[in-house]
N, C-alpha and C positions, 0 to 999 in steps of 0.2 A: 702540199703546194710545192714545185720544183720551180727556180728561176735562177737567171745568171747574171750578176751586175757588175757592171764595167764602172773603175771607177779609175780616180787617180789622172793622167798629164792626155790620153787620150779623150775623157769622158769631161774634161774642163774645156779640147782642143787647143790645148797650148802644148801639144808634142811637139819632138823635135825627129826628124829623119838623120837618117848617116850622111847622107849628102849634102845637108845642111853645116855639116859643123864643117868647121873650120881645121883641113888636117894636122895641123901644128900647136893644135891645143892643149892643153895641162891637165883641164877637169871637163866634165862630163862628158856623155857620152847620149849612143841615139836611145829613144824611148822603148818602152816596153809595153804590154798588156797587163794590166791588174784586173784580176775578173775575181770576184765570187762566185762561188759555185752551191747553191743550196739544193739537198736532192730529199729531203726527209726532213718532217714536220718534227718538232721535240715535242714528249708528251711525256710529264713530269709522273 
């Protein structure tokens, strides 16, 4: 079985874009991609 799963600030839809933030901010920054990537079944 091979699948790709997105998870993390995209996959909740609570990202954030770079045009969003506020340029004179201290902390964070724009979001990113968290994917899984499974390509091979394990067989002990």
């Amino acid at each position: 079985m091979q699948f790709v799963i997105l998870f993390g600030s995209y996959a909740r839809g609570d990202w954030k874009e770079a045009a969003a933030l506020k340029p004179d901010r201290c902390l964070g920054h724009a979001s990113d991609y968290d994917i899984l990537a499974v390509t091979e079944e394990f067989e002990p």
